[in-house]
PADO-551719 format. One record per residue (C-alpha): residue in one letter; x, y, z. Coordinates in steps of 0.25 Angstrom, whole numbers, padded with zeros to 4 digits, always signed. Example, Ala and Ser with C-alpha at 12.3 -4.5 7.8 and 13.67 -1.06 7.14 Angstrom:
<atoms>
a+0049-0018+0031 s+0055-0004+0029 
</atoms>
This chain:
<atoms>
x+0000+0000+0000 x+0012+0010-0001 x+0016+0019-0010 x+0031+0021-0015 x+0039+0029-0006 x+0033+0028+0007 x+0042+0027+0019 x+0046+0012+0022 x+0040+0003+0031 x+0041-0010+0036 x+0047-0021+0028 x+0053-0009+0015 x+0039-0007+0012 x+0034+0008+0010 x+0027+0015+0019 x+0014+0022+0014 x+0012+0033+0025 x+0003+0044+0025 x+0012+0056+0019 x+0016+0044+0007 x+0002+0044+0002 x+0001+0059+0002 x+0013+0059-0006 x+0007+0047-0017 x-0006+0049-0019 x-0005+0042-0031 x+0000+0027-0025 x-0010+0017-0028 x-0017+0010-0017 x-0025-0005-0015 x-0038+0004-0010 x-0046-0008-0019 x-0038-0019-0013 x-0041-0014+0001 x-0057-0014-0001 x-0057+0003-0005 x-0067+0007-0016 x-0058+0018-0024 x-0070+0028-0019 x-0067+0025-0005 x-0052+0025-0008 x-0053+0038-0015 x-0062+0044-0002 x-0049+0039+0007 x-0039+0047-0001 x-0050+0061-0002 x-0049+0057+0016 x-0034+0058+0016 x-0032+0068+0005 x-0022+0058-0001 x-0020+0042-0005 x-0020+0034+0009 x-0009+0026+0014 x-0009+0011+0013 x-0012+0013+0028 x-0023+0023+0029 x-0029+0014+0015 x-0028+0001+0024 x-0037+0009+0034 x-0047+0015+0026 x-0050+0000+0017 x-0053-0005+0031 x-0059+0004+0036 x-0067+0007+0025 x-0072-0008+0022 x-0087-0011+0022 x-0082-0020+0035 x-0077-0008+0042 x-0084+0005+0037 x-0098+0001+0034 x-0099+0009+0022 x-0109+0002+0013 x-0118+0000+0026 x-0117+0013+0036 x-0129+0020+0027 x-0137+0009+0033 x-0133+0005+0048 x-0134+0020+0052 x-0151+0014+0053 x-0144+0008+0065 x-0142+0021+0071 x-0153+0028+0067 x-0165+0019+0070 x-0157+0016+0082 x-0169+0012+0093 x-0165+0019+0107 x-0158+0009+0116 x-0155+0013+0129 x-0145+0000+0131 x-0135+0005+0119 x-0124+0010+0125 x-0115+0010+0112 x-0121+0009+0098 x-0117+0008+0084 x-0105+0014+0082 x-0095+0006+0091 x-0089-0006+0091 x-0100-0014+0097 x-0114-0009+0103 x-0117-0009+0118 x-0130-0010+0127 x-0133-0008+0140 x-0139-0020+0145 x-0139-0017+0160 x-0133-0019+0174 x-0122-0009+0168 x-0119-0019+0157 x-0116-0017+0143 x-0116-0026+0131 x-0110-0024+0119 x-0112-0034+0104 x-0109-0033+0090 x-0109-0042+0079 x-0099-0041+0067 x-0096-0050+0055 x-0084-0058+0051 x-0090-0063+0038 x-0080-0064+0027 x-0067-0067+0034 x-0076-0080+0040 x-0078-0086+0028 x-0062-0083+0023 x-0058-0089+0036 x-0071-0094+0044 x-0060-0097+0059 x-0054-0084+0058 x-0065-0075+0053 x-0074-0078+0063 x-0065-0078+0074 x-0062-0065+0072 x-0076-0060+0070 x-0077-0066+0084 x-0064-0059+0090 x-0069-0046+0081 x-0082-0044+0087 x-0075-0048+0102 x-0067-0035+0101 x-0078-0026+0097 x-0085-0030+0110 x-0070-0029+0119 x-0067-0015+0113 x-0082-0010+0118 x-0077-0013+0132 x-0086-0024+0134 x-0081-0040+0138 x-0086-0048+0127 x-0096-0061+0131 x-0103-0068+0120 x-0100-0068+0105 x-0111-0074+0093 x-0110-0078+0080 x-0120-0076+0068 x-0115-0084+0057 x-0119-0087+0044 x-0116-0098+0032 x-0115-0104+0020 x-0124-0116+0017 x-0121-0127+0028 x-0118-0137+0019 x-0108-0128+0011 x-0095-0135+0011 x-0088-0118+0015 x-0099-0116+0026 x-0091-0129+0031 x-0078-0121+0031 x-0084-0109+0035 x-0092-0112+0047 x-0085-0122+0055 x-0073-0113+0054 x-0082-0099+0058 x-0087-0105+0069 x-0074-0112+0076 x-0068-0097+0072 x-0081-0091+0080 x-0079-0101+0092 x-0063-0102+0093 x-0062-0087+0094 x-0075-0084+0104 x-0072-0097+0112 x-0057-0092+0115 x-0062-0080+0119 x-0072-0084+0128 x-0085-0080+0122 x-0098-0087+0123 x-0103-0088+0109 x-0120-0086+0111 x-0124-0085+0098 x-0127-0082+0085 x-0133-0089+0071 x-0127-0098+0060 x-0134-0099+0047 x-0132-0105+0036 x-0135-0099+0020 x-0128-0102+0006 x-0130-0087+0006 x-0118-0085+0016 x-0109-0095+0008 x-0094-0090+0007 x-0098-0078+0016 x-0103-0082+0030 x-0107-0073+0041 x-0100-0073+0052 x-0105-0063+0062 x-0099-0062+0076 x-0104-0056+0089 x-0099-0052+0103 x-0105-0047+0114 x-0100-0040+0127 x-0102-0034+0139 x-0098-0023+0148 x-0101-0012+0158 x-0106+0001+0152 x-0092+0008+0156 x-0086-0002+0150 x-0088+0002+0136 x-0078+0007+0128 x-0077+0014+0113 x-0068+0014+0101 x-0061+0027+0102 x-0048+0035+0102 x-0050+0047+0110 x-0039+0055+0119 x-0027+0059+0113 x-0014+0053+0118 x-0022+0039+0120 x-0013+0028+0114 x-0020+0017+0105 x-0017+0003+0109 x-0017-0010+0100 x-0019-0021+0107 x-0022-0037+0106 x-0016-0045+0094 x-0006-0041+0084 x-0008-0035+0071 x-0005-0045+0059 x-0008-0047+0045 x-0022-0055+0048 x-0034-0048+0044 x-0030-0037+0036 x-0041-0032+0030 x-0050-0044+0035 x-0062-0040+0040 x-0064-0028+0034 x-0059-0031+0019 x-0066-0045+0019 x-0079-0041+0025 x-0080-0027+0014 x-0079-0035+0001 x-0089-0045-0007 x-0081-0058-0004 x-0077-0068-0015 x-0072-0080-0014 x-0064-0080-0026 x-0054-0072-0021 x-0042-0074-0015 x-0044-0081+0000 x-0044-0068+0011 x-0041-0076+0021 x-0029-0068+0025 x-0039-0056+0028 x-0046-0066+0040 x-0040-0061+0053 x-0036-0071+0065 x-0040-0072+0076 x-0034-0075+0091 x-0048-0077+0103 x-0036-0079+0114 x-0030-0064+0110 x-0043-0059+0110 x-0046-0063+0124 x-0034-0058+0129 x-0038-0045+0123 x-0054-0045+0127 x-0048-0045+0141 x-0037-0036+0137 x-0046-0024+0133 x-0057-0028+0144 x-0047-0025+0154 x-0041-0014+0149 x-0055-0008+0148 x-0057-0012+0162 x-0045-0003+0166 x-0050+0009+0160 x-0039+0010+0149 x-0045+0011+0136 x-0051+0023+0130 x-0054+0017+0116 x-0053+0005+0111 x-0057-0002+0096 x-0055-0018+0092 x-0047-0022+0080 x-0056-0029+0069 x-0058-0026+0055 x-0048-0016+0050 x-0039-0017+0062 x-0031-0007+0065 x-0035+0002+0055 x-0052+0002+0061 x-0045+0004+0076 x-0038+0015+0074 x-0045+0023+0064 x-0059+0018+0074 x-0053+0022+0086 x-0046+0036+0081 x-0061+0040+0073 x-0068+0037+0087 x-0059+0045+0095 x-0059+0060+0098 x-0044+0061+0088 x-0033+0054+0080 x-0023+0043+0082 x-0010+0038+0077 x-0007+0026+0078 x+0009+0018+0074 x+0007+0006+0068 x+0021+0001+0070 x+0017-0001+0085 x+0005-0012+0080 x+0010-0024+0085 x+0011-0033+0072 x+0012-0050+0069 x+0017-0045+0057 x+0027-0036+0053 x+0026-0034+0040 x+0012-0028+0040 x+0011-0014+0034 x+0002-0003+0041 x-0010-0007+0031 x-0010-0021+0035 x-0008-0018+0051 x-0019-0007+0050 x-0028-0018+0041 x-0026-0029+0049 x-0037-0036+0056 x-0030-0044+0067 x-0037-0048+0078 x-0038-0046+0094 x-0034-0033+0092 x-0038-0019+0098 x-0037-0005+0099 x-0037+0003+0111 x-0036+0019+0116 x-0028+0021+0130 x-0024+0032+0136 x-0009+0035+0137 x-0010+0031+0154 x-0017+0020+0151 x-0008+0011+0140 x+0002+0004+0151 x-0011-0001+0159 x-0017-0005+0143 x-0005-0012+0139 x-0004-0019+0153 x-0016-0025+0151 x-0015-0029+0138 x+0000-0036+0141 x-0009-0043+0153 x-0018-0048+0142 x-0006-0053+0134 x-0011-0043+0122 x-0002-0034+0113 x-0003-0021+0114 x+0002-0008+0107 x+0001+0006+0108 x-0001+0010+0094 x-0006+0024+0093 x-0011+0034+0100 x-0024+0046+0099 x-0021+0059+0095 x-0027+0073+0095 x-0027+0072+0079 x-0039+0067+0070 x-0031+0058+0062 x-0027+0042+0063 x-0012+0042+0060 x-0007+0029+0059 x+0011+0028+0058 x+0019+0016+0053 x+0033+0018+0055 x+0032+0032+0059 x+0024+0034+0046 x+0011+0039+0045 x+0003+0029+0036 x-0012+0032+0042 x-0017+0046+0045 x-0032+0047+0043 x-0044+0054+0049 x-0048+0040+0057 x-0064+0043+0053 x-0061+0043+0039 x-0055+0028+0042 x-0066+0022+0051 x-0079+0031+0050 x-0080+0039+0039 x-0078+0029+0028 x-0087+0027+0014 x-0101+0026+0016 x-0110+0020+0005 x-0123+0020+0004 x-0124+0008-0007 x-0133+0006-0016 x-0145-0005-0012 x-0157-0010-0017 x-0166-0023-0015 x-0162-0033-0023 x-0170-0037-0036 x-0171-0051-0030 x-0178-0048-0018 x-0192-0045-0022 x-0192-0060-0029 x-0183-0066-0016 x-0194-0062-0006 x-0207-0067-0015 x-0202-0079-0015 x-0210-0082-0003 x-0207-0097+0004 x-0222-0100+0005 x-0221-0106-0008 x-0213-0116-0002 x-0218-0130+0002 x-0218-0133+0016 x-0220-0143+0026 x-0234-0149+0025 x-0236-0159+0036 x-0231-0163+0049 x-0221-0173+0044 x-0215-0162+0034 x-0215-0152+0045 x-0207-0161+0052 x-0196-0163+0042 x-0195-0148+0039 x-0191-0146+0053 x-0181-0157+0054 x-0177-0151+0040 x-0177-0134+0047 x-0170-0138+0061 x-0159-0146+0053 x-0156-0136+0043 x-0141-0129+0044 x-0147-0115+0049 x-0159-0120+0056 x-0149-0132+0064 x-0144-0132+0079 x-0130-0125+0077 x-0124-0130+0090 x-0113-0137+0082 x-0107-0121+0080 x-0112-0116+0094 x-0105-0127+0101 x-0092-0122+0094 x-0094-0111+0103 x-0091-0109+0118 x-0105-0102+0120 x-0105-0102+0137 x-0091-0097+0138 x-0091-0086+0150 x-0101-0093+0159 x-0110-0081+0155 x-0120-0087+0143 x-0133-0090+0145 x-0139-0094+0132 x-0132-0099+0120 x-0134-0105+0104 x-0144-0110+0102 x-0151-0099+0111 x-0159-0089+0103 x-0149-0077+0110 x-0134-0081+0116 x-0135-0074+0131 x-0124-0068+0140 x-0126-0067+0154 x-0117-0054+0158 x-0119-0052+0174 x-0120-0065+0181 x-0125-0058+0194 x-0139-0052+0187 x-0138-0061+0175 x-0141-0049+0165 x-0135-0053+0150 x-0137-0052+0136 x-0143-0060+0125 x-0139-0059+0109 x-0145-0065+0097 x-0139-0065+0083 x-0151-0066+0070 x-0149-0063+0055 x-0157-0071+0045 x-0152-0069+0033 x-0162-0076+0026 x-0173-0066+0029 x-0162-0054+0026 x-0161-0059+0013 x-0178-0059+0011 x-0178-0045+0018 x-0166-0039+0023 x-0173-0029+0030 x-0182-0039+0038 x-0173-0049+0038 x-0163-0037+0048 x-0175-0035+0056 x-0177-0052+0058 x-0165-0053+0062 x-0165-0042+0074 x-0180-0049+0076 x-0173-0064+0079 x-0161-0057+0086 x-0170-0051+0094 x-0180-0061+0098 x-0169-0071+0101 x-0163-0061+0112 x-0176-0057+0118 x-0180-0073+0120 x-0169-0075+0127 x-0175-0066+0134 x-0165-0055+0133 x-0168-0040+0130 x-0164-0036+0114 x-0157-0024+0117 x-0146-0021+0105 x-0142-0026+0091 x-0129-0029+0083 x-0130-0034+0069 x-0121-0038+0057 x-0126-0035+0044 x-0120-0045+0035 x-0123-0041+0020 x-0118-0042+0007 x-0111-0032-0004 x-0115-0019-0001 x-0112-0017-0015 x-0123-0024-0020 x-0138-0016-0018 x-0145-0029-0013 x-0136-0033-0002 x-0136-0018+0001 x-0150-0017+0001 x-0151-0029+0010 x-0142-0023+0020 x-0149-0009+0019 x-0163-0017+0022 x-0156-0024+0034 x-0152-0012+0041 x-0162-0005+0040 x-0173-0018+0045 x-0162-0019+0057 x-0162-0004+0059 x-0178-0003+0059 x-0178-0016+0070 x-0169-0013+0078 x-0177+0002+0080 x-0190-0005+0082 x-0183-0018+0092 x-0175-0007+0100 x-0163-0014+0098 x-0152-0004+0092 x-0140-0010+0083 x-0128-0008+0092 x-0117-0010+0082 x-0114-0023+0072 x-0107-0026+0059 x-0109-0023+0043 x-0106-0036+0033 x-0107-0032+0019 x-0100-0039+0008 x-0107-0054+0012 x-0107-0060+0000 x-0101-0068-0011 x-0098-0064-0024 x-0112-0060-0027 x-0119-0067-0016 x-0122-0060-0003 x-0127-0067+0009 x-0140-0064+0015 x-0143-0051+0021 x-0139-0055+0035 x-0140-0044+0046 x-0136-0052+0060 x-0142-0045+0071 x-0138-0048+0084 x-0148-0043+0098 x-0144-0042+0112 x-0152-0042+0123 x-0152-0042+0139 x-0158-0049+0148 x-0157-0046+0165 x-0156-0062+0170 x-0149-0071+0161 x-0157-0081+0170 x-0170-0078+0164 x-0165-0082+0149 x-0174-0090+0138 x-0167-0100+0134 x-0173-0106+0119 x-0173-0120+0124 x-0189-0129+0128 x-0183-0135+0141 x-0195-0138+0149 x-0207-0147+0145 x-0220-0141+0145 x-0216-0128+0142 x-0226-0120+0135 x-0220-0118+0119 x-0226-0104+0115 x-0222-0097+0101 x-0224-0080+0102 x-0227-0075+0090 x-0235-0077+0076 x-0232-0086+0065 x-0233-0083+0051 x-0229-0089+0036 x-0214-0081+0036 x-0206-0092+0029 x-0197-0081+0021 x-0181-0083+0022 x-0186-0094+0034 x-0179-0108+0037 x-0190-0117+0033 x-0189-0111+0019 x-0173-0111+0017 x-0171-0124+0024 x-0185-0132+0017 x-0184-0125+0002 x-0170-0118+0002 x-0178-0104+0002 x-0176-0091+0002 x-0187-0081-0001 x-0200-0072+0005 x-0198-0062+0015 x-0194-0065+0028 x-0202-0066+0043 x-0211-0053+0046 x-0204-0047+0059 x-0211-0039+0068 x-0202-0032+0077 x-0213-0027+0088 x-0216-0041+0088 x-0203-0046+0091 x-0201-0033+0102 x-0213-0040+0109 x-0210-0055+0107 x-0195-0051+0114 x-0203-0044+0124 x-0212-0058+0127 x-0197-0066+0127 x-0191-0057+0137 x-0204-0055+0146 x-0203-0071+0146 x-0188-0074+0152 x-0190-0064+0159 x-0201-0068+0166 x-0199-0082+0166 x-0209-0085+0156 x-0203-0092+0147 x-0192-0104+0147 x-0190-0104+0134 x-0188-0094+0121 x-0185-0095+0107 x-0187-0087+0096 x-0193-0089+0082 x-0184-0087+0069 x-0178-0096+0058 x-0185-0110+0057 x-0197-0106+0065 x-0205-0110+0077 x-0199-0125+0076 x-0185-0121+0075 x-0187-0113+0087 x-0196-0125+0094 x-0185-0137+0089 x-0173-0126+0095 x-0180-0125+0108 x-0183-0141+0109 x-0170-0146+0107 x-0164-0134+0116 x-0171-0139+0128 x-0172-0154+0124 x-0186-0153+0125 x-0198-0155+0115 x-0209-0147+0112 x-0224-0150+0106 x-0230-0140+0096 x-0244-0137+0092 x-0245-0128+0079 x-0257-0117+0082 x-0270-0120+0075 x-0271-0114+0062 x-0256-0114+0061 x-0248-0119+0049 x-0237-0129+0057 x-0226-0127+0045 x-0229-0111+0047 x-0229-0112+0062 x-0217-0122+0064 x-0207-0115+0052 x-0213-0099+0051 x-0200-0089+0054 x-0211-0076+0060 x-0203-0070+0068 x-0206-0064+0081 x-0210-0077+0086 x-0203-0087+0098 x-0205-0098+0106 x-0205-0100+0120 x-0207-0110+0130 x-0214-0105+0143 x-0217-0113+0156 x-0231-0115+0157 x-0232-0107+0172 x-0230-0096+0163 x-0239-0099+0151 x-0250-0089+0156 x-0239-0078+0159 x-0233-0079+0147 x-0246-0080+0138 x-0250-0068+0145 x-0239-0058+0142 x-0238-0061+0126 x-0252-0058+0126 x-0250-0044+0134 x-0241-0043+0123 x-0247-0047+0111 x-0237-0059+0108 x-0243-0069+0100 x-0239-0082+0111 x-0243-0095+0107 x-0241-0109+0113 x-0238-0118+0103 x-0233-0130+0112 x-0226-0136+0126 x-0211-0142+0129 x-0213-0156+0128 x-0208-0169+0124 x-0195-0173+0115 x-0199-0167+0102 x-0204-0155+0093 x-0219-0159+0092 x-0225-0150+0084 x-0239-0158+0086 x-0247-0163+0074 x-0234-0160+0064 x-0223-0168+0069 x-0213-0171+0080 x-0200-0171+0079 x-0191-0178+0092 x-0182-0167+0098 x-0169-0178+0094 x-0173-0176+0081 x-0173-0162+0080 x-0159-0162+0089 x-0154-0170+0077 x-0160-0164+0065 x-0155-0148+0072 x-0143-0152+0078 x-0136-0159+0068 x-0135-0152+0055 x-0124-0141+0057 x-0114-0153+0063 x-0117-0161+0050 x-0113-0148+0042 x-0101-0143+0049 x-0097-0153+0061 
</atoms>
């Protein structure tokens, strides 16, 4: 990236400071190579008033990647903000590196979910361990101990021989690095779609908690305050990683990037969660920013753009496992465990005592000035100086070009009541053998097992829960609860109903736990912004997650942009992830999802209708795709949360599950074979048992109440208005759904359990 006759540097090679460029305005530059459109390079120059240096270029490609700067996407997230709902728990919103929410007792919580897509599928082991380790340090650097992670994952077809190579290899990367680390695992989704073939989603989420003192900011403020780099050192893995592969439409005819994956280390991560928790403790830290995608280049400029003035910053002080790197590849590079804080001058012996306690590198590297400007030296040459928020906040914004695609209009006539469906007992019978063994509809306790879910001593539910929950403070039992939703098959129907269906399930699988919704995190995973359909898909979806999330009262807290999802020309689903969490005062008074107790009393909350659009009966009976997608009604789901709540709270209810893919008899088997108990089923007078047993309505969930506390129950969903009816009792060893079929809970265990070690064990 140097010109001629720039100052040397390391190993005879020429140095490309800043008063070079001025001096050769003319030298050519790899701005395509680095992911630069020419417009945007041109902007760079018109910045700097002359050609950047193969520094301050290195900077601006990573910062200004769709990964890092959100351009195609910042016209539409901004409906985050502005429909906002008022929260009184949100104690630090969009904006930061992860949200945070009151949730009591002085406690705060913080969560976020971000994507490690592309470099999972270039290397599955180390792409997904280090969306694990990634999303960790967002939740160290906010000051808060980190508790639980989850993973929303989605693949290929099961039976594709790369999902083989894919998934095993995602999900030892997932539990090697959150086991070594200590962190319960308590949630999460895998699914399964040819549409996600050679570009899985892997999704990763960490939640942490703290006091409300406790939190901390990524900024450089007070002059003389010396910036320390701490944790791992800088090597050549991961230049470019994240931020080039996940800002590009991703081929698989070209050239392997597997050298772009970074590696990751869970045992140097520990030593630095510990680390900075300590050092927080001890009141050292003013500012303080993680190092993920685009290294040092998003800490420093990050850090000098939130602060109240400049930096400077020697790179030769960087500890490296490589000497020969150039300035360009140590400010690219995207090794892991690393972080970044502001300390004041008094404070740095006490900081790097610490860390040397810790057994963690650290350096001073810089220090903040009274200037506006990030300079960065090499040698005692200045090879960066930039105003810090033309690098990390003032980059393009596009508002690209979108518009509903041709094909949708045809996509959603093609409605699945066309479809021949089960006509009699005996064929209802096979159809749910067929539903409950299907890949995505399976138990998935084969990948759950691979990770240590109880670790802490502190979880109190678990997969195959509907939320993961985390108990917090042992003496009032006060804890969280979290779910993770996306369906993209009903994105792919109707983008913008399909974002508000997944807040809906994310929600009512909080609330039966019996947990408060409180907050949101989401990642958006989408494909070419370049091409209007996939844009108007993603423009649709925020603006359905937007509108939700005002009427639920549930305000998005922060989260992650995934564009470029797709192959070639294929893209995958629309798939926005929503995660929820909740509170909940007593962990003791938890619903569990499992029929434990015979005579229970089986009642189904809410109304059934035909909504078979984008459902699990169609795909897994007629491989189908097509009609609209469930009606959602979220007044409706605001009330039936209510009703969940209200019941553990109260001790109504013993057992809770709510209604989603596979309908009312995946929820019934899932609950069965949870508790080991059987159940009988009678289908309502007038009711069509094919539309009762497979119908995806939402708003709906099963629960199983004592019968002491039948009247009292009945009683307060009719002072509500929810529809409540009982539809049958715990009993017995099987799933009797009476006058259609029977089927013996083992065969059920068989016919779940057993399909997903088949494919992969």
């Amino acid at each position: 990236m140097s010109g001629e006759n720039g100052k040397n540097g390391k190993n005879g090679r020429n140095l490309d400071t800043v008063e070079h460029a001025a001096r050769t305005p003319d030298t050519e530059q790899p701005w395509a190579e680095l992911g630069l459109k020419r417009d945007e390079y041109d902007r760079v120059r018109e910045i700097l008033g002359r050609r950047p240096t193969g520094a301050e270029l290195a900077m601006y490609s990573v910062m200004w990647s769709e990964h890092c700067s959100y351009k195609s996407s910042k016209v539409h997230l901004k409906q985050f903000g502005d429909k906002a709902p008022h929260s009184d728990a949100l104690l630090v919103g969009i904006g930061e590196q992860a949200g945070v929410v009151d949730v009591g007792q002085g406690y705060a919580v913080t969560f976020k979910v971000e994507s490690h897509n592309h470099p999972s599928y270039v290397e599955p082991y180390q792409g997904a361990a280090t969306g694990i380790g990634g999303i960790v340090r967002d939740i160290i650097a906010m000051g808060a101990r980190p508790v639980a992670v989850m993973d929303p994952l989605r693949f290929g077809a099961a039976d594709h021989p790369d999902t083989k190579r894919v998934l095993p290899g995602v999900v030892a990367g997932i539990g090697g690095y959150g086991n070594c680390l200590g962190l319960p695992n308590i949630g999460g989704e895998v699914v399964f779609d040819s549409c996600y073939q050679g570009n899985p989603l892997v999704n990763a989420l960490c939640v942490g908690v703290m006091k409300h003192e406790d939190i901390h900011l990524a900024k450089a403020a007070g002059t003389g305050n010396k910036v320390i780099l701490y944790g791992a050192r800088t090597g050549g893995d991961g230049i470019g990683g994240a931020s080039i592969l996940a800002s590009e439409t991703f081929d698989s005819e070209k050239p392997s990037k597997r050298p772009a994956v970074q590696v990751g280390d869970p045992f140097q991560e520990k030593l630095l969660i510990e680390c900075t928790l300590e050092a927080f403790h001890a009141g050292l830290v003013t500012g303080i920013q993680d190092l993920g995608a685009a290294g040092l280049s998003c800490a420093t400029s990050e850090l000098a753009s939130n602060g109240s003035g400049g930096m400077r910053v020697e790179l030769d002080d960087v500890p490296l496992r490589d000497s020969s790197l150039s300035p360009e590849e140590i400010l690219m590079s995207e090794s892991q465990e690393r972080m970044c804080a502001v300390v004041e001058p008094g404070k740095v012996a006490d900081f790097l005592a610490i860390c040397e306690k810790w057994e963690v590198t650290a350096t001073v590297i810089g220090e903040v000035t009274d200037g506006e400007r990030l300079e960065i030296y090499w040698h005692g040459e200045r090879v960066v100086d930039v105003d810090p928020r033309t690098v990390a906040h003032e980059g393009p914004v596009y508002e690209r070009p979108y518009a509903r695609p041709g094909w949708q209009d045809a996509l959603q006539a093609d409605d699945p009541a066309r479809l021949p469906r089960p006509a009699d007992g005996k064929e209802l019978r096979a159809a749910v053998l067929a539903l409950l063994s299907s890949p995505n509809q399976a138990a998935k306790s084969w990948i759950t097992d691979q990770y240590d879910r109880y670790v802490l001593g502190d979880t109190v539910l678990a997969p195959p829960e509907d939320g993961g929950m985390i108990r917090i403070d042992a003496e009032t039992g006060l804890g969280v609860a979290l779910a993770t939703d996306g369906n993209g098959r009903y994105a792919k129907l109707d983008p913008y109903e399909g974002a508000r269906l997944a807040l809906a399930e994310a929600y009512r699988n909080v609330a039966a736990t019996g947990a408060r919704p409180l907050a949101v995190t989401d990642c958006l995973n989408f494909g070419s912004p370049e091409d209007p359909a996939a844009m108007w898909q993603f423009a649709e979806a925020c603006r359905g997650l937007a509108d939700a999330c005002h009427q639920l009262g549930t305000p998005v807290t922060g989260g992650n942009v995934s564009l470029y999802n797709q192959t070639g020309e294929a893209a995958v689903h629309p798939t926005p992830v929503v995660g929820v969490l909740g509170v909940i005062d007593d962990v003791a008074r938890r619903t569990p999802m499992a029929f434990r107790d015979e005579g229970q009393l089986i009642y189904l909350l809410g109304d059934t209708a035909e909504e078979f659009g984008g459902s699990a009966w169609s795909q897994v009976a007629h491989g189908h795709l097509g009609g609209t997608p469930p009606r959602v009604d979220l007044e409706r789901e605001r009330l039936l949360g209510e009703i969940l709540i209200a019941a553990s709270r109260d001790g109504m209810a013993d057992a809770a599950h709510d209604i989603s893919d596979g309908g009312l008899v995946q929820a019934l088997a899932e609950s069965c074979l949870r508790g080991g108990k059987g159940a009988r089923i009678v289908v309502p007078d007038g009711a069509d048992p094919f539309v009762f047993l497979f119908s995806e309505s939402q708003g709906r969930a099963l629960v199983a109440i004592p019968r002491s506390e039948e009247v009292r129950f009945t009683d307060m969903c009719a002072a509500r208005g929810m529809p409540a009816a009982r539809i049958g009792v715990v009993d017995g060893g099987s799933l009797d759904v009476q006058g259609q079929f029977a089927l013996p809970l083992s065969e059920l265990r068989a016919a779940h359990e057993s399909t997903i070690p088949e494919l992969f064990g």
